[in-house]
C-alpha positions in Angstrom: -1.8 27.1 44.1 -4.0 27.0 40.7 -4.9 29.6 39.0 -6.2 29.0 36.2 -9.1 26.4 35.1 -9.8 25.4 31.7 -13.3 25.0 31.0 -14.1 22.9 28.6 -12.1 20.0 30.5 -11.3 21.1 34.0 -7.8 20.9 33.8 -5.3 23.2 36.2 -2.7 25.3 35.2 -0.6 27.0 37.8 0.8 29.8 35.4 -1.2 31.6 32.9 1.1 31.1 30.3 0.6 27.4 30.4 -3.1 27.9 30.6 -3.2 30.5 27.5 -1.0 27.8 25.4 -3.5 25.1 26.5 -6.7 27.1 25.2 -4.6 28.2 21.7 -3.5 24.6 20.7 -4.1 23.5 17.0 -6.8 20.3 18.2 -8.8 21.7 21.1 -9.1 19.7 24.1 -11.9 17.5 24.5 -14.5 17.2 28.0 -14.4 14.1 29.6 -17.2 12.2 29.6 -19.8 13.6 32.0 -18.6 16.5 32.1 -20.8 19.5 30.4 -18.8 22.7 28.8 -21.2 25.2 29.7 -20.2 24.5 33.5 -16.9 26.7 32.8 -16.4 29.3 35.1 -14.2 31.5 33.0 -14.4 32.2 29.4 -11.8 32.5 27.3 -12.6 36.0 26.3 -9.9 37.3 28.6 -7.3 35.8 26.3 -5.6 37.2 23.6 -6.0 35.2 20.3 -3.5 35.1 17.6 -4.8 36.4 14.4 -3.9 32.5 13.0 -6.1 30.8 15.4 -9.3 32.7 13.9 -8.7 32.2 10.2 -10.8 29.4 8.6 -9.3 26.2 9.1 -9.5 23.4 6.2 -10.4 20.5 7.0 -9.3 17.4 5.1 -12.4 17.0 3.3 -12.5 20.3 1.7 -8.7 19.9 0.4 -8.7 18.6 -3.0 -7.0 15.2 -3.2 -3.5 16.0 -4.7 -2.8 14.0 -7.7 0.7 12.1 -7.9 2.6 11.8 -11.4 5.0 8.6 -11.3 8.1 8.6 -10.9 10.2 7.8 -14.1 12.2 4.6 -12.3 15.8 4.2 -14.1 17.1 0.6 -14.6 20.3 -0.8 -14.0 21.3 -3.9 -15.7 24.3 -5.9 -15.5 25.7 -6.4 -19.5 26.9 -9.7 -18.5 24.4 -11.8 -16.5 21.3 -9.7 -17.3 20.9 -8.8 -13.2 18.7 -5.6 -13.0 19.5 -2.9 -10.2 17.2 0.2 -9.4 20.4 2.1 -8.0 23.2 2.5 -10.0 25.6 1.9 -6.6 23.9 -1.4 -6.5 24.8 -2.5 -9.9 28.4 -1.3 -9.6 28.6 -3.3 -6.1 27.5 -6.4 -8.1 29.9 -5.9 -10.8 32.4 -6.2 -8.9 31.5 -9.7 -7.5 29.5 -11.0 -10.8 31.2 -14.0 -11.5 30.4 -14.3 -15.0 32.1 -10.6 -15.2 35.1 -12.3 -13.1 34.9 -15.1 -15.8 35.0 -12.7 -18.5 38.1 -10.3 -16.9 40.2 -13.7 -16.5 39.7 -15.1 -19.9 40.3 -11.3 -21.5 43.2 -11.7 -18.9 44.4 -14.7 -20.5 43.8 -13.9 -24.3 46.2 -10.6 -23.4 48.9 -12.6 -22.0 49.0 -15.0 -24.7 49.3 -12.5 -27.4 52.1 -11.2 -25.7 54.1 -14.3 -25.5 53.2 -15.2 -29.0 54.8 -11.4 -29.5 57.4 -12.4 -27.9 58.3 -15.0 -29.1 58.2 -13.7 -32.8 60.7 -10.9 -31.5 62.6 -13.7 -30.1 63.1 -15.6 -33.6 63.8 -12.5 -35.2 66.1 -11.4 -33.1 67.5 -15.3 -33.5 67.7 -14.8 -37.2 69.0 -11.8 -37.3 72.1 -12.9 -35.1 72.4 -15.9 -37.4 72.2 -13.7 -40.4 75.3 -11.5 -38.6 77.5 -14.3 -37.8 77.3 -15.9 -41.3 
């Protein structure tokens, strides 16, 4: 049961809905080859047209081209090896497997502990002296 034809490309709708939202589309449908427009039976005069659909339409050539200002791009880079990041997640990932940074942390690591036995061990001798100081 059709009822409804379009005629610019012949194609059958079975409710009128369907048919009205077919002749109101944004890109209009095209006629097959060999196949004339003016052979339509109906016009579309019997359908109501949204007030959008007859406004002027821009086409891309009349739009001015719309001029881009760069982007201001914000560089990461790793203090120790000189690695540069764009995202600052990506330089913080890396610092935590940098190995000249893992270098660095251990021999900090190192230096500390060493000042504190050397600490220590001057409390030690003090504390040594000071006993032998009590006992004479």
């Amino acid at each position: 049961m059709v009822l409804k034809v379009c005629h610019r490309c012949k194609k059958e709708f079975n409710t009128t809905q369907h048919y009205v939202r077919h002749l109101q589309r944004k890109r209009p449908c095209i006629a097959p080859e060999g196949l004339d427009n003016d052979q339509g039976e109906e016009s579309n005069a019997d359908i109501k047209m949204s007030p959008v659909c007859n406004q002027k339409v821009t086409t891309q050539e009349e739009e001015k081209p719309k001029i881009k200002k760069p982007k201001k791009i914000k560089i990461y880079k790793c203090d120790v090896c000189s690695a540069v990041f764009n995202h600052r997640q990506n330089k913080y990932a890396h610092m935590k497997t940098c190995k000249k940074v893992l270098e660095k942390d251990k021999n900090n690591k190192i230096k500390e502990l060493n000042q504190k036995i050397r600490e220590l061990r001057l409390q030690k001798r003090i504390v040594v002296v000071n006993k032998l100081d009590v006992t004479e």
